[in-house]
C-alpha positions in Angstrom: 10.3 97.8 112.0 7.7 96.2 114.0 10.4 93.9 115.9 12.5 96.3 116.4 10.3 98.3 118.4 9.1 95.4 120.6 12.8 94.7 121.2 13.3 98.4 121.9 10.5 97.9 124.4 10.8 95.1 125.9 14.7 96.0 126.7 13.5 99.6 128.0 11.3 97.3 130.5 14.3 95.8 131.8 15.8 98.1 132.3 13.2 99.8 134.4 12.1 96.7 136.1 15.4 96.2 137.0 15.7 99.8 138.6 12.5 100.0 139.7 13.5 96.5 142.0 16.9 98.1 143.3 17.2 97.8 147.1 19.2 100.9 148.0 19.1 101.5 151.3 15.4 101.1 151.5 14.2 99.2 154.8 10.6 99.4 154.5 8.2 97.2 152.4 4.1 98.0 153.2 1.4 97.7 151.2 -0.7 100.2 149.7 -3.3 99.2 152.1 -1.2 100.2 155.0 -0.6 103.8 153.3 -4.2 103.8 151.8 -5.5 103.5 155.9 -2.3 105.5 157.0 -2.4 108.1 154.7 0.3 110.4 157.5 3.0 108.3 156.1 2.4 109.1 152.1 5.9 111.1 152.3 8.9 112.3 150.1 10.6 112.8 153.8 13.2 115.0 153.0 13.8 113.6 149.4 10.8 115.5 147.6 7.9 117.5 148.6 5.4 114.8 148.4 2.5 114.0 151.0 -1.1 112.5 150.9 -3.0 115.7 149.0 0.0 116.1 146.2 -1.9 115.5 143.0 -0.4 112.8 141.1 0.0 114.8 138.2 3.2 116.6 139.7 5.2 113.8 139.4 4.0 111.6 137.0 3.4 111.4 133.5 -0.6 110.1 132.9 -2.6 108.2 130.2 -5.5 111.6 131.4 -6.3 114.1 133.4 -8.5 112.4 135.6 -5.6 110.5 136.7 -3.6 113.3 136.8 -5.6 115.2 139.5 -5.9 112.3 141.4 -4.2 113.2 145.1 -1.6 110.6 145.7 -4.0 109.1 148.8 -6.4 108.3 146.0 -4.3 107.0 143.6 -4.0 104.0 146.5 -8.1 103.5 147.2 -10.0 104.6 143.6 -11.7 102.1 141.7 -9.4 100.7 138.5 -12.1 102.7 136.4 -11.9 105.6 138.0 -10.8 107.5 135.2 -11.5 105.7 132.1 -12.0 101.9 130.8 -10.9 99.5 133.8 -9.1 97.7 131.0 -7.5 100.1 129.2 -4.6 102.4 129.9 -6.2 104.2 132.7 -6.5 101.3 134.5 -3.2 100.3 134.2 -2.3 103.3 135.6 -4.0 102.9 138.2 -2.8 99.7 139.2 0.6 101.1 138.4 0.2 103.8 140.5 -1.2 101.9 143.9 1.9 100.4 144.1 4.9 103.0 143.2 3.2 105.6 145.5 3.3 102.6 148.0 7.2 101.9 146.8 8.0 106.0 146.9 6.5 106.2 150.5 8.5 103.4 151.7 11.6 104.5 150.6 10.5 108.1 152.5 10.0 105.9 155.3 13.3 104.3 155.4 15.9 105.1 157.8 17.7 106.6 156.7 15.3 107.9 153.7 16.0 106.0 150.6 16.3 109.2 148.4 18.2 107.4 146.0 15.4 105.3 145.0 12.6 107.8 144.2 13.6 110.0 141.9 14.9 106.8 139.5 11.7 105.1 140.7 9.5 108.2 139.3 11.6 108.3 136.1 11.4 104.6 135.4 7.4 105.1 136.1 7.3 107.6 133.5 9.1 106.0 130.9 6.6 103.0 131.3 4.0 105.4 130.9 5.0 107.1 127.9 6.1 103.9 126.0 2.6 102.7 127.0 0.9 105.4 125.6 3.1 105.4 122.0 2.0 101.2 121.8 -1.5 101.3 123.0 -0.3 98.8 125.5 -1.3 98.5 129.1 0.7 95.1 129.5 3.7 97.0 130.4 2.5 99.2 133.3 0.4 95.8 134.6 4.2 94.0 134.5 5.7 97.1 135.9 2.7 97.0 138.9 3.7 93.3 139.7 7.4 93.7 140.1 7.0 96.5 142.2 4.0 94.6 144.3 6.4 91.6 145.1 9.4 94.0 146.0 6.6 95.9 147.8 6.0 92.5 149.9 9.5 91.6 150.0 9.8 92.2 154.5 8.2 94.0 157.3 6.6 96.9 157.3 7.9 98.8 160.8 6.6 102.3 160.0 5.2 104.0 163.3 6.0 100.8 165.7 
């Protein structure tokens, strides 16, 4: 039983991952630093209602509800244990987080806006999240965070030049 549930996982985060890293027709790639001192271009651009004061919570599934009223400009700056044990799953989420609102922003930012990539990118988040929470098992939002970090990295960021 025990197998088949770690195969059932591990092929969910494959899946994910693998949606999660689809191009689309995004042409931005910043880093969470240049939205954390940028906060103007935390955007769902025409895509979804989504700017730097929309509490986490609305679109994401969380480990609690500290993370969950987190605004999505302080999902990108707060300490890993912000909301619970640096090592646990908050702090996955965290780390998690810090880069998909990074990832949904670019997208926003694309031109034209990659809507096509954030709504499967916040579904794939929260199916991470969930199956996190049912193993106990932060290693699958931290592999999750580091996919998205390198696509995240991948070019230029052009946004406002």
């Amino acid at each position: 039983m025990k197998k088949k549930a770690v195969l059932t996982c591990v092929t969910l985060l494959v899946v994910i991952a693998t949606s999660l890293l689809a191009f689309a027709n995004l042409t931005q790639f910043c880093t969470p630093g240049f939205f954390k001192n940028h906060p103007q271009f935390i955007t769902g651009a025409s895509c979804i209602k989504l700017d730097q004061n929309t509490l986490v919570g609305t679109y994401f599934h969380t480990v609690n509800s500290c993370i969950g009223n987190l605004t999505m400009l302080q999902a990108l700056s707060v300490p890993t244990g912000q909301c619970g044990d640096a090592s646990g799953l908050a702090g996955g989420e965290v780390i998690l987080l810090r880069q998909v609102v990074s990832r949904v922003s670019n997208a926003a930012n694309s031109d034209p806006p990659a809507c096509n990539v954030i709504v499967p990118t916040i579904n794939g988040v929260n199916s991470i999240v969930d199956q996190s929470i049912a193993l106990n098992d932060r290693s699958l939002m931290i592999s999750a965070a580091q996919k998205v970090a390198a696509q995240n990295n991948d070019s230029v960021c052009t946004i406002g030049q």
